[in-house]
Each structure stands twice: as structure tokens, then as C-alpha cells.
N, C-alpha and C positions, 0 to 999 in steps of 0.2 A: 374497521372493515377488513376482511377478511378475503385477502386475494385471490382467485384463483385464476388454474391456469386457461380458463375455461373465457377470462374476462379479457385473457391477453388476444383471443381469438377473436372476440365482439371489437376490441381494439385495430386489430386487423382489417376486421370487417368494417370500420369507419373509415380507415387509411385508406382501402379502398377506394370508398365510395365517394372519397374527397378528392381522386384524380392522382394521388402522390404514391400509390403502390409501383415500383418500378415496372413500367410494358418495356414488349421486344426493343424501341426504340430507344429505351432506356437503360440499358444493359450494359454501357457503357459505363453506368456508375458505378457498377460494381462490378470491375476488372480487376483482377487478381494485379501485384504491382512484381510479382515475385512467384514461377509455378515452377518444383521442382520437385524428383521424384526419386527416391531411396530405397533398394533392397531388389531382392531380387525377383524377375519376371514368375516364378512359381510360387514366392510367398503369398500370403494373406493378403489381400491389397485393402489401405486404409485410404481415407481422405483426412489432412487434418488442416484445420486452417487456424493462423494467426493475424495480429493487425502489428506486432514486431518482428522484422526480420531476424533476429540475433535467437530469440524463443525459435525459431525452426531449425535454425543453426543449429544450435543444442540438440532439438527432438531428432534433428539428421545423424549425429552423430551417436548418440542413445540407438537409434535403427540399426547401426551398424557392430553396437557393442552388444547387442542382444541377438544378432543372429549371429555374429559370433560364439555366441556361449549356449545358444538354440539351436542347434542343424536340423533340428527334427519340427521347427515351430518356426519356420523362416517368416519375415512380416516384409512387406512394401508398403513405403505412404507414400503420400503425393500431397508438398507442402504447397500450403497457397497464401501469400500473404496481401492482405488487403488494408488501403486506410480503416482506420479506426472506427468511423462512422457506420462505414460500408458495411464491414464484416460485421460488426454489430444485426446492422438493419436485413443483410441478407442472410444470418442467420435465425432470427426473429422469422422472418418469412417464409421460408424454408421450413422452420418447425410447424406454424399456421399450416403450411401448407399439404405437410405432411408425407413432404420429397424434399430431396435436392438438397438434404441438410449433410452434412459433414459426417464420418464416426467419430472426430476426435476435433474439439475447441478449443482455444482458448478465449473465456469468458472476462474483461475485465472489473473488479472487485466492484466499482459504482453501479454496472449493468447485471451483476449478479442477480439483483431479487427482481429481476424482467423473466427470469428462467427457473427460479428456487420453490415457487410456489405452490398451490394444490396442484394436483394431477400436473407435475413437473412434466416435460418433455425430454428430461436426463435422467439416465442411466445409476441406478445406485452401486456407491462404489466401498461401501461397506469391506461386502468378501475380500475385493481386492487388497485395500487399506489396513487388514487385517493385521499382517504380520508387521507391520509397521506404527501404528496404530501411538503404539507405547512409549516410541521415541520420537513422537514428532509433536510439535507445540501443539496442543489442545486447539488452546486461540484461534490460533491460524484454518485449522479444521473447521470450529466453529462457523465462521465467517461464508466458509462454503458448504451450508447445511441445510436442509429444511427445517420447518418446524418439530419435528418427530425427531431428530438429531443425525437424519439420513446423510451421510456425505455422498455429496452431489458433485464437487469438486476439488480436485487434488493442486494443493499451494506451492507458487514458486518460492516464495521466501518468509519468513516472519516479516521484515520492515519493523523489526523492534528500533524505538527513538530513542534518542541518547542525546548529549551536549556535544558538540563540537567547540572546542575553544582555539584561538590563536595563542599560542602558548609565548608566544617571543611578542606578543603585545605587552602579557603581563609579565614577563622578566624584565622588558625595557625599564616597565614604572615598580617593578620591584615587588608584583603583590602576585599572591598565592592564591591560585585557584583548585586546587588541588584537593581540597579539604572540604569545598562548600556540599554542604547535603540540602540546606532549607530554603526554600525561593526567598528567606528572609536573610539569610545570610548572602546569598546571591545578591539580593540586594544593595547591601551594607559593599559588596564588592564593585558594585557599578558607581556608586557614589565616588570611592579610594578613587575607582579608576578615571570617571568623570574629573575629580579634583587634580590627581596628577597630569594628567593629557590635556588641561585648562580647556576641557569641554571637545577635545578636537576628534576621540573617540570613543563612540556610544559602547557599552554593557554588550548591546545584541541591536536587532529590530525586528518590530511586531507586525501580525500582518491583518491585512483587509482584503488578503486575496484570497485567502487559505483559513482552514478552520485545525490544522494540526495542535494549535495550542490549547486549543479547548479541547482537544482531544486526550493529551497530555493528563489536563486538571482532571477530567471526568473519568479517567482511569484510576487516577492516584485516589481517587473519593468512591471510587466504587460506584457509580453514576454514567446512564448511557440516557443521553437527549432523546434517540429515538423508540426508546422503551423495549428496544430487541422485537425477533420476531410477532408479530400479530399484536405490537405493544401499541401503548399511546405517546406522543412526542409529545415531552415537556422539557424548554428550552432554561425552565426559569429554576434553574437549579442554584444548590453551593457552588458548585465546584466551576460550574461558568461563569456565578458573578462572580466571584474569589479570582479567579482569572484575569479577569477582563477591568475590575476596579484595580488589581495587580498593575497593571499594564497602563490604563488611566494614570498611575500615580507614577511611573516609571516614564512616562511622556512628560509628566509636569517637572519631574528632577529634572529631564535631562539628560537621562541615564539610558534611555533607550529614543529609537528613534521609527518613522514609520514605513517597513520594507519598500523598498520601491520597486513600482509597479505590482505590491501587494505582497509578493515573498518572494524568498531566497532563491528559488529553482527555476529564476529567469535571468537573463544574460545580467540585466542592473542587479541584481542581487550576486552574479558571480565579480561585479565589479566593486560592491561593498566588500567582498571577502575581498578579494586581490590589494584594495587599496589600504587593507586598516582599517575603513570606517567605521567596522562592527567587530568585534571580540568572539564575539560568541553566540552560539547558534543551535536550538535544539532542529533535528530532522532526523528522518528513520534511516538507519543501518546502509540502506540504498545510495545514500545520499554521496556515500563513500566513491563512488563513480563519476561523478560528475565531478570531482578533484582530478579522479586520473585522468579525465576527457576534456574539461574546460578548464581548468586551473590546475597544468602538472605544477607552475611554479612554487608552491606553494607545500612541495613534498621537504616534507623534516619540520614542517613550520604548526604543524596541527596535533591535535592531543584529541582523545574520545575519552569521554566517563559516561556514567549513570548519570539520568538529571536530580536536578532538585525539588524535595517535594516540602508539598504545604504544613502539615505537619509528619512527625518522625511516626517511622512505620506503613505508613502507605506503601503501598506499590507507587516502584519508579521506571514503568516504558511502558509502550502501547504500541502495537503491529498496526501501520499506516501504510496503505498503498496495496497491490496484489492483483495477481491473476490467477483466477483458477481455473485449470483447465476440466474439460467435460468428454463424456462419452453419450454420446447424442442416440435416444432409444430408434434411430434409425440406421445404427451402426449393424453393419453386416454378420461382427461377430463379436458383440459387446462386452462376452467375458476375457474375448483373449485380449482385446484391448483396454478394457482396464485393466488387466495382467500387467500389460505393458507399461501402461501410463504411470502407473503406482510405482514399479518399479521405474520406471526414465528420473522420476522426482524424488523417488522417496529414497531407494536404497544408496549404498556407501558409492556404488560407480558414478550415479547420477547427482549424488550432493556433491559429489567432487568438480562435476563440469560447470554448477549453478555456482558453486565458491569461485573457481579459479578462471572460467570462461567468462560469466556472466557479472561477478562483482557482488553474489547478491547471499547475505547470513540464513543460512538452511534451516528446514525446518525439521531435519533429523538431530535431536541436541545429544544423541551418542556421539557424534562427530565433533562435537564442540570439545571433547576433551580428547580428541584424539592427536595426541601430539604431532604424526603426520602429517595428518588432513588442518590442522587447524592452524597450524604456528612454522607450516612451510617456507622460510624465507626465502623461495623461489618466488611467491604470490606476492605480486607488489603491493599487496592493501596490507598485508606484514613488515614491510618496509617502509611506505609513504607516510605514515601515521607514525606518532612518538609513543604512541600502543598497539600492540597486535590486537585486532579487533574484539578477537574472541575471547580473551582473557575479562573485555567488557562483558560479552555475551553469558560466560559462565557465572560471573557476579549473577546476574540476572538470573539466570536458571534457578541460581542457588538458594537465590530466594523467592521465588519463584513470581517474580515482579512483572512480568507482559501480560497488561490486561486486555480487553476485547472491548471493541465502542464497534455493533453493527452497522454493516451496510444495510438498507432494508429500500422499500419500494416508496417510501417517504423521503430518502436519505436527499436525494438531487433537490426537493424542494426546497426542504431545510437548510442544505450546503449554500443554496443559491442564495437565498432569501439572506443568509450571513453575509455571503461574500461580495452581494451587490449594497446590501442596506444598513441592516445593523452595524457589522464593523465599522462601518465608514459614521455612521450615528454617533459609536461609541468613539473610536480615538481618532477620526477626524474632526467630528464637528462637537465635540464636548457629550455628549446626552448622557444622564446619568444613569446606568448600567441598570438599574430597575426600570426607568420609561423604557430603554429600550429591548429589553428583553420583552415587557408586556406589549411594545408592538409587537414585535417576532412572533410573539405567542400568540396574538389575537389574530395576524395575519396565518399564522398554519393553522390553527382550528380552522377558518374560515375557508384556506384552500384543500386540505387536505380531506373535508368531511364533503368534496363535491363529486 
């Protein structure tokens, strides 16, 4: 079926009429948590709103570097940050409405195809994105696109995935991880190290919270479950049973174990890192932050590579996570703000504050080799790590290995339906990777064609 924007409004029109459209009464719910305002009283004046405070940080700062270098094109915003829910649902409404929307979003990457759709209510940011275009990950563009290839929204980061290993786990028991490229080799490493540590520490662990690993496989195989835009979702692929019987048998060694409370990007999962329990760990590029914020201890102790793939020659990473921000076609002066926008993200000033403020691998890959910008050991993600990040990142370029697994208007059922059922089918309760992919598959036909 074939969304359009047209059906997000009959949507509307239900929410309504079910009593849950927020009235004056309700206006409380969506209270900005954070309203601040930037530039000067004769600029331009923007509205832009976010649901992370540190993202306006940045756009404040960007405000102030651009009419620095503008005297002639001064801009003021007025930042507004709201819970994540909120901002979502009062910008949804807002567009319905056809007032009161924002000129400038941020969109996050699972809410994206709520907005993507026919007759979008965003701003095409093509012209803007122009000169930029050629050095910035495709991928990542993608993701924030219509059907027609229109960029809709401009990316804060690739989220390209990689391994993380404890590097001083495996010097303790003496074995090299340094080398592995084949999840089959990888393998053959969890066992050495299951056998040395007499079982005391797992390979990695697997999750039932999170679908990033099937994300991983379906990249390296050239396979997207939700069929990309206006596609059909089919869950019962290679590259997710390969996966997931992967991981089945990685459960039965012994060799891996089951994330707690689902994955890694929750406090128990920062205490399997801290404690040793787990070696090693694939997650995106991002993931780099939550070392420097919840776990400094562990600076000198970690290593980044490429991951492993299934077989030699695939593609090894896949951009996980993202926010792309929007230009709302009820922006006052749409072209100077995507002017703006594109440049806050795209060029050499603005990838500089998203590397060194933010934590997060750009998506300008001119910058990747800029010795500067990339390998500054002022930047503690150059120092905390036993590799400067980027030197992974140019691997990756080189070959040109970050593939794309869409977000689409299917994507939350999908997600869901893994991270409530199937995985817990598959390496909780034993079910063999074919029954339960054909539930999965028999329950999204059946929800998704309603």
C-alpha cells in the first residue's frame, strides 16, 4: 500500500475524534523542557525544535558561526526542546493542522516515514544539499528521502557499526583478535576464549531487545526485510536466518550469552562491559559516547575494527540510528533555511562541532582524511580508544562497505514484533529459526495489509 500524506491527515482525523488530540487543557503535555533564542533581534527569525538538548547546543552555536561569516544574511532561532513523544506528536499535528509547525525539525530516523511520504509536508532540500552532495554518505541521505530520491532530511551522523573489543581480555588469555574477518573465525575465537577463561567470559552477547544484528547480516548480504520504500516486508530471508541460527549455536557453546535486559545501551549492559563479562561487542560508531559518559573507566582498555562477515567480500557496517533534521513547508523563508541547515551539518565548521562536541562520525567523508579534523589528539574519542576512530572509518570508505537497511512506515511493527516475540522464540525459548521467522511473517502479512 502506498502511503500517502493525505492518509496521515484521515489519521489525525481519527485521533481526533477518539478524544486524545491534545485541547487548551492539555497543553501542558507539550511544554517545551528547554526555550532559548539565538541571533540577533533584526535577523531572519526561525523556530526550530528538538527532542535532545545537546542537538540545539550545537544548532546555537552553528547560529552564531554563520552570522559571523553572514553580516548581510543575519538569522535568529528560537530553540525549543521537547520530550521525545511530544515533539513527535506536536509536530504531526501542527502539520495536520496546517499552523503552528516549526521552519526547522529534528525528525528521529524511526518517525521519519510518518513525514516522507506522498505530498510530504517538507521542504525539498535537494538545491541546498547540492554542493555537498558528493561528500557525504549516500546511505545516510537515503534514509532521509522520498520515494523519487527527494532529500527531505539532512543527517547528523552515519552510525556506521563496527566491533568493539576488550582488548586486555584477550591479551590476558593470550589470543588475537586482530585478524578475524569471518563470523566463522570469530567463532573459532569465542570457543579459544570460552576454553581459556573455563567459561567465565562470554565471546559477546546477543539481543532480544534490539534488531541491530540482523541489521549487520542484511547489509553484508545485500538484503533489507522491509523491502525499502513502497516495498513488501519479507523477514524470512538468508541473511536473518544465517544470523540468528549463528547465534542459536553460539548460545548452545557457550560462547555467547543473552544481553541483559535485551542489549548493550542499557545500564546492565554497561555493567557486562565494566565487569569482563563480555569481550566483545558490535554497535554503531555512536556508541563511542556512552564509554566517555558511563564507562570513563575503561579508557586504554578498548580497540574498534570492521566487523566480521559471512562470507569474504560482502560489505562490513551498516548506519544504525539517526536524526534527520527538516525544513517544515511552513517555514517563513525555506530557502534561506535550508541554506543554513545544510550548511550547520554538512560543511567543514559544522562537521567539526558534530565530531568534537557531539561524539558522533560525520557524514562529510572529505573529513575523514583530513588529518586535522580527524586524528586531532585534542579529541578524547582519539585518545580513549587503542584506535583513532577514523582510520576505521577510512577502511570503510575505502571500500565502500556502509550499507542502508530502510526505516519505512512498516519499520516499528516489524521492530516490535522482533523485539517483543520472535527473539525471545528464537534464543530464549529454543524455536527453530524457520517456525519462527514464519510466525513473524505470517503475523506482518496479517497486520500490516490492515
Amino acid at each position: 500500500m502506498k502511503r500517502k500524506w493525505l492518509a496521515l491527515l484521515m489519521c489525525g482525523a481519527l485521533v481526533a475524534s477518539m478524544g486524545l488530540v491534545a485541547s487548551a487543557e492539555e497543553e501542558t503535555e507539550y511544554e517545551a523542557t528547554a526555550v532559548t533564542t539565538v541571533g540577533p533581534d533584526d535577523g531572519t527569525h526561525f523556530e526550530l525544535w528538538s527532542f535532545v538538548d545537546v542537538h540545539n547546543e550545537f544548532y546555537a552555536n552553528m547560529v552564531e558561526e554563520w552570522n559571523e561569516l553572514n553580516p548581510d544574511r543575519q538569522i535568529q532561532i528560537t530553540f525549543s526542546t521537547y520530550p521525545y513523544s511530544d515533539m513527535h506528536n506536536k509536530l504531526m499535528m501542527s502539520l495536520q493542522a496546517g499552523s503552528g509547525a516549526p521552519d526547522i525539525c529534528d525528525i528521529e530516523i524511526g518517525q521519519f516515514p510518518n513525514y516522507s511520504g506522498s505530498d510530504s509536508p517538507l521542504y525539498v532540500l535537494n538545491d541546498a544539499l547540492a554542493e555537498y552532495e558528493d561528500s557525504l554518505v549516500t546511505s545516510r541521505l537515503d534514509v532521509y528521502s522520498d520515494a523519487d530520491g527527494n532529500r527531505l532530511g539532512v543527517p547528523t551522523h552515519v552510525g556506521a557499526t563496527v566491533m568493539y573489543w576488550n582488548a586486555e581480555i584477550f591479551e590476558e588469555y593470550g589470543l588475537d583478535y586482530t585478524n578475524i574477518t569471518t563470523w566463522d573465525e570469530y567463532e573459532e575465537l569465542g570457543i579459544a576464549l570460552r576454553d581459556a577463561s573455563n567459561g567465565e567470559v562470554y565471546l559477546t552477547s546477543v539481543d532480544t531487545g534490539g534488531v541491530d544484528w540482523l541489521w549487520i547480516a542484511m547489509a553484508e548480504y545485500g538484503e533489507d526485510w522491509t523491502g525499502g520504500i513502497g516495498g513488501d516486508v519479507d523477514v524470512q530471508l538468508e541473511s536473518v536466518t544465517n544470523m540468528l541460527e549463528m547465534q542459536q549455536r553460539w548460545l548452545e557453546e557457550g560462547i555467547a550469552m543473552i544481553s541483559t535486559d535485551g542489549h548493550v545501551d542499557l545500564e546492565a549492559g554497561f555493567a557486562n562491559i565494566m565487569d569482563g563479562k563480555i569481550a566483545s561487542f558490535p554497535k554503531a560508531m555512536w556508541y563511542m559516547s556512552r564509554f566517555t559518559s558511563y564507562m570513563p573507566e575503561m579508557e586504554g582498555k578498548y580497540d574498534i575494527t570492521t566487523l566480521p562477515v559471512f562470507e569474504e567480500g560482502q560489505i562490513n557496517s551498516v548506519g544504525i540510528g539517526g536524526t534527520g533534521t527538516v525544513v517544515t513547508n511552513q517555514s517563513s523563508d525555506p530557502e534561506l533555511a535550508a541554506e543554513w541547515l545544510a550548511w550547520a551539518k554538512c560543511s567543514a565548521e559544522g562537521e567539526a562541532h558534530i565530531w568534537t562536541d557531539l561524539g558522533f562520525d560525520v557524514c562529510n567523508t572529505d573529513l575523514w582524511y583530513d588529518e586535522d579534523f580527524a586524528f586531532d589528539e585534542s579529541n578524547v574519542y582519539n585518545t580513549f580508544f587503542r584506535v583513532e576512530p577514523y582510520s576505521v572509518l577510512q577502511e570503510l570508505a575505502d571500500n565502500d562497505a556502509i550499507g542502508t537497511i530502510y526505516t519505512t512506515s512498516k519499520s516499528p511493527t516489524l521492530n516490535d514484533y522482533f523485539c517483543t516475540t520472535t527473539l525471545n522464540y528464537v534464543l530464549e525459548d529454543g524455536w527453530s529459526v524457520e517456525d519462527a521467522l514464519q510466525d513473524a511473517q505470517d503475523y506482518l502479512d496479517f497486520e500490516l495489509e490492515q
